[in-house]
C-alpha positions, 0 to 999 in steps of 0.5 A: 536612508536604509530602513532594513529588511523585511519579509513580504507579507510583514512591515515595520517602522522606523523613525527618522529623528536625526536626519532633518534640521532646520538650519536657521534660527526661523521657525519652518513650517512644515506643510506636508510629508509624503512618498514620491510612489508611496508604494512600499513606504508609507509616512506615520507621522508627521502628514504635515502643519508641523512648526519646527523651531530655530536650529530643531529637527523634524522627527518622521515616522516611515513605514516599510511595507514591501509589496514585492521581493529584494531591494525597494526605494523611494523619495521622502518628500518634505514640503516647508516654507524654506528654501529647497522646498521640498526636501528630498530624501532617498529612502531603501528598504530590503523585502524577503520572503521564504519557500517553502519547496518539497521533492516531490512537489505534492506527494511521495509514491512508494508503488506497489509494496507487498504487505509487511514487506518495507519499502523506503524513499526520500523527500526533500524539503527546501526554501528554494525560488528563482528571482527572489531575495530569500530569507532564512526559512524557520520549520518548527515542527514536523508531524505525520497525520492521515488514516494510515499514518502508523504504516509510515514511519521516518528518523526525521524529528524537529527538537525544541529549536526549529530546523533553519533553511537557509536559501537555496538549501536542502534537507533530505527525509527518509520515509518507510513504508510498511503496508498492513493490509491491501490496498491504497494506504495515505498518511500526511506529512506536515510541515510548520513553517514561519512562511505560512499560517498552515502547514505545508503537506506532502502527501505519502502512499503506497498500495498494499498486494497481497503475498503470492502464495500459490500451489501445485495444483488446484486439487489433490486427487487419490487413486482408487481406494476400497472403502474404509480403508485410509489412503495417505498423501502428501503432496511434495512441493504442493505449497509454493511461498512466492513472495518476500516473507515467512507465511504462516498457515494457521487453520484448516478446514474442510467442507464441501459435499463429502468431507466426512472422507477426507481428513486433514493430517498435517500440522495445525499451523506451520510456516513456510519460508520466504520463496520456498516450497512445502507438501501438504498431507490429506488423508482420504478414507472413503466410507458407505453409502457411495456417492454416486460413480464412487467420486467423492469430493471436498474442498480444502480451505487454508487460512494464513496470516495474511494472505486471502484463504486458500481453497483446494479440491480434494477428489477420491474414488471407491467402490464395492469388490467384485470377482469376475471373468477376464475378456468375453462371456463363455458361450456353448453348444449342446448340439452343434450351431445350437446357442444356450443362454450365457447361465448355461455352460457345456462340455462340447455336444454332450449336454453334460456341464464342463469346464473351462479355463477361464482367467480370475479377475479383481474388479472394483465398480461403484455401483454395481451395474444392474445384473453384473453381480448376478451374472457372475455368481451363475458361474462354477468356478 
């Protein structure tokens, strides 16, 4: 007597009203009805003391409950006052049960993905299990859940009819990744299946980096420029996008302990393709009073659209205008052997002022060592 399949973890019943019939125009006295193991299947009804009439047939209520997979067998006992007592009857029964399997087992890693930038990679879902008898798995619905899960994105949808497994099958799923800051970002997909009361999760992340965007140099430094005249520079190639997507500066700001002298020129916002180069343009016009050693500095900050601020030094130096003599003081004699103080010139040993060819120089100094610029004015040029 086959009683048909069921899954583990379910039972059901079946009844035997046909199968056994008293031969005899007696009453039989039925004195109990079991299993031989009793492990799988179990008796509804009748236990015993059941009277079956002349030429009637005895009805019993079997329960298949499998406590393990595939084929399961046992023998119907029935104890009665006839002949052949007890009477035997092999009872089969077929047990199934389904699994749920993903690949990879616990959790899709998509690596170290730059942010904005997509990445994909597939996950496999299966009812799949080695020495078992499986039955037709039934996945009714697929949802994605987590802190991230906006970040995560898949074709893949269940309709109004559950997607169906069959044993040792396979269904592929794409997931794209597109990380929105930086960091680890988790979502969850999950799985409702008629194998287990919740669902199955496969966990989904991957790690936000930063775009690498770089420059030339860590500072921008201009010549020696005279004070409140402006000096213009822009550095070529001194922006370097080096990563996979279009970066935007969007706003420049100047700070640090001069910022008065520096000024940003170039555009408010501008972009800057992927893997590709830009200059900068930053003007310096040094006004007084000088800082000291005529240096001045700031710092140039660049913010992006995604990326940390960038932060760049601008150096400038200036100082006041001084004429003077190229190469050593002029020293003479008014008697030969007799030194003069450098405030005196003379003309050989007659005493009496000369001249001298002497080579006009242009010298800018900031500040004006003490005494330079009064040396210099005790001279007749």
């Amino acid at each position: 007597m086959d009683v048909g399949t069921v899954r583990l973890g379910q039972s059901s019943n079946t009844t035997l009203d046909t199968l056994l019939k008293n031969l005899s125009p007696c009453e039989l006295n039925v004195d109990s009805v079991r299993f031989a193991r009793g492990d799988d299947f179990g008796v509804a009804t009748p236990s015993g003391g059941e009277v079956v009439a002349g030429w009637a047939r005895l009805s019993v209520g079997i329960r298949f409950a499998p406590q393990a997979p595939c084929r399961r067998h046992d023998t119907l006992l029935v104890y009665h006052n006839g002949v052949g007592s007890p009477t035997r009857v092999p009872v089969t029964g077929n047990a199934t049960e389904v699994a749920f399997h993903s690949t990879p087992p616990d959790t899709l890693d998509f690596g170290t993905v730059e942010i904005l930038t997509s990445a994909s990679a597939s996950a496999a879902i299966g009812n799949r299990k080695a020495n078992t008898c499986l039955d037709t798995l039934r996945v009714s619905s697929f949802s994605k859940a987590g802190p991230n899960a906006a970040e995560f994105t898949t074709p893949f949808g269940i309709g109004p009819t559950p997607l169906l497994l069959r044993p040792d099958s396979d269904t592929s799923i794409t997931f794209t990744a597109t990380p929105t800051a930086a960091g680890r970002r988790v979502a969850y997909a999950m799985f409702t299946h008629d194998g287990a009361i919740a669902p199955d999760t496969v966990v989904l992340v991957v790690r936000g980096a930063l775009p690498q965007l770089g420059t030339a140099s860590d500072e921008i430094v201009f010549p020696l420029t005279p004070l409140n005249t402006p000096h213009d520079t822009a550095a070529p190639n001194f922006l370097r996008n080096l990563s996979s997507n279009v970066v935007t500066v969007t706003k420049a700001t100047i700070t640090g302990a001069n910022p008065g002298a520096f000024s940003y020129t170039d555009a408010a916002t501008f972009t800057i393709a992927s893997k590709a180069n830009r200059a900068l343009a930053v003007r310096f016009q040094p006004t007084g009073p000088l800082p000291p050693n005529g240096r001045y500095e700031a710092l140039l900050t660049l913010e992006t659209n995604v990326a940390i601020p960038m932060e760049i030094r601008l150096v400038g130096t200036s100082g006041s205008e001084m004429i003077g003599v190229a190469g050593t003081e002029v020293q003479v004699c008014r008697n030969p052997g007799q030194q003069l103080p450098r405030t005196h010139c003379c003309n050989g040993s007659s005493g009496t002022p000369g001249r001298f060819p002497l080579r006009i120089y242009r010298l800018t100094i900031a500040p004006d060592p003490a005494g330079v610029a009064a040396d210099v004015a005790a001279f007749t040029v």
